[in-house]
C-alpha positions as a Markdown table, in Angstrom:
| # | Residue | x | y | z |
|---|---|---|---|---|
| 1 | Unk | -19.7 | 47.2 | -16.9 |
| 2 | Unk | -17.3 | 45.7 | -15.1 |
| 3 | Unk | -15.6 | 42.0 | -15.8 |
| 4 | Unk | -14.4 | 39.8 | -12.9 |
| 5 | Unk | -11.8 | 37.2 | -14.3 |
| 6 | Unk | -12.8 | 33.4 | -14.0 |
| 7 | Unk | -9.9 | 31.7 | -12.1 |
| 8 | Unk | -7.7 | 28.9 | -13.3 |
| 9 | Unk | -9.8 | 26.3 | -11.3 |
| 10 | Unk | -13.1 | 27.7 | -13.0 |
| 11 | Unk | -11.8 | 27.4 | -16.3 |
| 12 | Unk | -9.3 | 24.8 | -16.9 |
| 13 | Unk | -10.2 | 22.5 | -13.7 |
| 14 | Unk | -13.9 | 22.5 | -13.2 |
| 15 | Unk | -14.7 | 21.4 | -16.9 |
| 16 | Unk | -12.6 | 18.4 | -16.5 |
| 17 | Unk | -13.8 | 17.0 | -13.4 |
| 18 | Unk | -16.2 | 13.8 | -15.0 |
| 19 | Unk | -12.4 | 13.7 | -17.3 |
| 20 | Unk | -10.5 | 13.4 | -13.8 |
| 21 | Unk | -12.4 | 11.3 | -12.1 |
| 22 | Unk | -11.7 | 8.7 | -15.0 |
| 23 | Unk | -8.0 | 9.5 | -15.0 |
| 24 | Unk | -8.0 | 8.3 | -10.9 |
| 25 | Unk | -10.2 | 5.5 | -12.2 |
| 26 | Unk | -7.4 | 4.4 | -14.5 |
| 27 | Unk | -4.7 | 4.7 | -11.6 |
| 28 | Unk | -3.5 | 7.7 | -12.1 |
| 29 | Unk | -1.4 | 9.5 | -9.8 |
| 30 | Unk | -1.7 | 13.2 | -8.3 |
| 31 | Unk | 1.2 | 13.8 | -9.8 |
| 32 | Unk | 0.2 | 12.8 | -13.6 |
| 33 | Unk | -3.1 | 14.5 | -13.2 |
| 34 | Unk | -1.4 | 17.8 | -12.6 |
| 35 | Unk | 1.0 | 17.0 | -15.6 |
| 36 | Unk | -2.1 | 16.7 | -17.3 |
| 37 | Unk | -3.8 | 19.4 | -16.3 |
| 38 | Unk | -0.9 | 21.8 | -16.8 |
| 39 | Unk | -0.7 | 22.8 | -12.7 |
| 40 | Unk | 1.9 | 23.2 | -10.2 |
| 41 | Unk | 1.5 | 20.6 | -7.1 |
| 42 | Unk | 1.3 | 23.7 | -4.9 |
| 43 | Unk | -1.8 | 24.6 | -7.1 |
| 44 | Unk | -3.5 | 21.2 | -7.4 |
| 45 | Unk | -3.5 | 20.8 | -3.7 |
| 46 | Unk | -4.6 | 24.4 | -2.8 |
| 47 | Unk | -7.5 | 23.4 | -5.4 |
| 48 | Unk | -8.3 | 20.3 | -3.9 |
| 49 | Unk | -8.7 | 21.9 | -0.4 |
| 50 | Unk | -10.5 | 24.8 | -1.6 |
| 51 | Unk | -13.0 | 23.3 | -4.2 |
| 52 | Unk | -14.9 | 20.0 | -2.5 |
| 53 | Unk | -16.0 | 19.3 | -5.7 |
| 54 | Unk | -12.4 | 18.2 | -6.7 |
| 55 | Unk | -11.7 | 16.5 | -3.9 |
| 56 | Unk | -14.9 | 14.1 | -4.4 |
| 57 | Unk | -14.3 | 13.0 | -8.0 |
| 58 | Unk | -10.7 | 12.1 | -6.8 |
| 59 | Unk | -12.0 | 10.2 | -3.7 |
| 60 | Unk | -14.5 | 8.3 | -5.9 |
| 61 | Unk | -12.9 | 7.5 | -8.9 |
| 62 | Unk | -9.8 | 5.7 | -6.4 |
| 63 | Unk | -12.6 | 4.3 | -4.7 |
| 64 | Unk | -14.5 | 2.8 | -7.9 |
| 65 | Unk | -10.8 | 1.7 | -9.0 |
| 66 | Unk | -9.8 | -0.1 | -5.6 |
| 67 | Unk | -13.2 | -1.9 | -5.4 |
| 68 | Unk | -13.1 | -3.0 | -8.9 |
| 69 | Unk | -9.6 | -4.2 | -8.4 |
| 70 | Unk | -10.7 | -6.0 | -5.0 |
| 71 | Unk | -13.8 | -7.7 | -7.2 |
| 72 | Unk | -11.3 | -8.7 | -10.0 |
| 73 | Unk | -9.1 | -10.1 | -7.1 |
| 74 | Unk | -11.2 | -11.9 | -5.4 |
| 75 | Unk | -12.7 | -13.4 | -8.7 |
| 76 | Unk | -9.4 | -14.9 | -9.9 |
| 77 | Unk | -9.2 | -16.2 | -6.3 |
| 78 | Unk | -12.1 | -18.3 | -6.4 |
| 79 | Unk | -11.9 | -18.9 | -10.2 |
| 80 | Unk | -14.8 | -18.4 | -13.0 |
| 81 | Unk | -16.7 | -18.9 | -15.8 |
| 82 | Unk | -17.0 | -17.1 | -19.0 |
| 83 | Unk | -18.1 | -16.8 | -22.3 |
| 84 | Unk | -15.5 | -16.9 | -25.5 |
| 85 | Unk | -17.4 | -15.8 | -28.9 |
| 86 | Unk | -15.4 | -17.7 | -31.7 |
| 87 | Unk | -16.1 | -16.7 | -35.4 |
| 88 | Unk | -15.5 | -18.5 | -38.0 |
| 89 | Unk | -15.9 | -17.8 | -41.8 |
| 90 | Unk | -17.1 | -20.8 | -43.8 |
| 91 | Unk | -17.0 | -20.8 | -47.6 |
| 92 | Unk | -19.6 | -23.6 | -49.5 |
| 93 | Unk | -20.2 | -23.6 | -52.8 |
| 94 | Unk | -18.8 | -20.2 | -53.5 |
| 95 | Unk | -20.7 | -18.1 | -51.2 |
| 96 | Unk | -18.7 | -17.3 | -47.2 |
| 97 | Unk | -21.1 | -17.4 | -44.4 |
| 98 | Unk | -19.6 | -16.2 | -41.0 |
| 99 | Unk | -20.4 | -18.5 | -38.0 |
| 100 | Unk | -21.1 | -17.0 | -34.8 |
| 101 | Unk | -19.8 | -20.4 | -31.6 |
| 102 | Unk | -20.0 | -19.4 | -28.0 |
| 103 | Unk | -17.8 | -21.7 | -25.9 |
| 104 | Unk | -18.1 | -21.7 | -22.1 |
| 105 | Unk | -14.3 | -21.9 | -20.4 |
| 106 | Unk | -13.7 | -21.8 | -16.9 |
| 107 | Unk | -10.7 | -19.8 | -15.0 |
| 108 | Unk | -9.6 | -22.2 | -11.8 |
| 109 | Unk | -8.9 | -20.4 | -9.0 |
| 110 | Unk | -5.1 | -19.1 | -8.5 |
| 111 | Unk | -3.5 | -20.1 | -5.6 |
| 112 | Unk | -1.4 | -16.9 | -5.4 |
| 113 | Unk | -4.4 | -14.7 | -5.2 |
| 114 | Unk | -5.6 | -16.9 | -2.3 |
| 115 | Unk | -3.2 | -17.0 | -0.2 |
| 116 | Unk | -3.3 | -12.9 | -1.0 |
| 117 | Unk | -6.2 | -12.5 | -0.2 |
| 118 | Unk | -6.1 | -14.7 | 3.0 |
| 119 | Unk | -2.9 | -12.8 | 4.4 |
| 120 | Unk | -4.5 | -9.8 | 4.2 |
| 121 | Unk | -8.5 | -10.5 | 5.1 |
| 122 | Unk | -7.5 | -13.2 | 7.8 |
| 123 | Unk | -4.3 | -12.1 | 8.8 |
| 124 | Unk | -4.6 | -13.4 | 12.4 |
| 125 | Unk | -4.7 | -16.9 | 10.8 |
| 126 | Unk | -2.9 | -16.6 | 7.7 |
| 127 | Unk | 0.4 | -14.2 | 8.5 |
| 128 | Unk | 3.5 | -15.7 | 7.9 |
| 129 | Unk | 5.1 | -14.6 | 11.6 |
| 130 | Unk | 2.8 | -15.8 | 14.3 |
| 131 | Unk | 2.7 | -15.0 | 18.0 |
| 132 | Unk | 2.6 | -18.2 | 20.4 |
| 133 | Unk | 1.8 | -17.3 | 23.7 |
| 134 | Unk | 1.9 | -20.2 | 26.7 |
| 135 | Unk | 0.6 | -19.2 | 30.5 |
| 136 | Unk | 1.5 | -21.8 | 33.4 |
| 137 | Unk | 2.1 | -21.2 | 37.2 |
| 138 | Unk | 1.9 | -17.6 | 36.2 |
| 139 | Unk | 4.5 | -17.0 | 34.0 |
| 140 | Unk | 3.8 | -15.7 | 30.3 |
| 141 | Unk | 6.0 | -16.5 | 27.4 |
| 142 | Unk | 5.6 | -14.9 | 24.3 |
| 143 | Unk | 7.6 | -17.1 | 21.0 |
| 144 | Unk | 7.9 | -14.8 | 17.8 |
| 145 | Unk | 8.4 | -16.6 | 15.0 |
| 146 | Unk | 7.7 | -18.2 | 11.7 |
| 147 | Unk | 4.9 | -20.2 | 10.8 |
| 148 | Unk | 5.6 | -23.2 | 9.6 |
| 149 | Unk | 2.9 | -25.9 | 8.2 |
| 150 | Unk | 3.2 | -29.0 | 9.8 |
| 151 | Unk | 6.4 | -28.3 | 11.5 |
């Protein structure tokens, strides 16, 4: 009987996809997943071209990261509630009883996250170099500049 060898990929990739899919979740680089896998960046690349599988659990473990990042973004842009869970350990007449208080607080919107996210979703509006453009008597002018607020 004759035994064909399982590749690298088959046995030290393949069984840690779900495992790399989280690392690229967490923000991991190409290049630290290959330090963790043990492979050359020749290697990881050839894998990822060769084995679609690879390639998909990369793609959507950045994409779950970027969009949770985008939802965390936009969150502390428009500010939010949330729930804190205080406990507090109470002692009467010799015995403790632990007390369980939820307290709504509220996150106010940060400025710096708005104007973030306003640069870069309404850009045409929001850049900080704007194009002014003036037509009369057929001549164009085009002024490149800075935008300045009530200036």
């Amino acid at each position: 009987m004759i035994t064909i060898a399982k590749s690298k990929y088959e046995t030290d990739v393949k069984p840690r996809l779900v495992e790399i899919e989280a690392w690229k979740r967490d923000g991991l680089t190409d290049e630290q997943i290959m330090k963790n896998l043990g492979i050359a960046k020749a290697t990881f690349y050839k894998y990822v071209s060769e084995n679609p599988e690879l390639s998909e659990r990369l793609k959507k473990g950045k994409e779950v990261a970027d969009i949770e990042v985008e939802n965390a973004l936009f969150k502390r842009a428009i500010g939010y509630k949330y729930k804190e869970v205080i406990k507090e350990v109470k002692e009467i007449d010799g015995k403790k009883s632990t007390y369980v208080k939820e307290v709504i607080k509220e996150m106010p919107g940060d400025v710096g996250a708005q104007i973030f996210w306003l640069k870069n979703r309404k850009s045409s509006k929001w850049k900080d170099k704007q194009d002014i453009d003036i037509e009369d008597n057929n001549v164009s002018i085009t002024i490149q500049g800075v935008k300045r607020n009530g200036n």
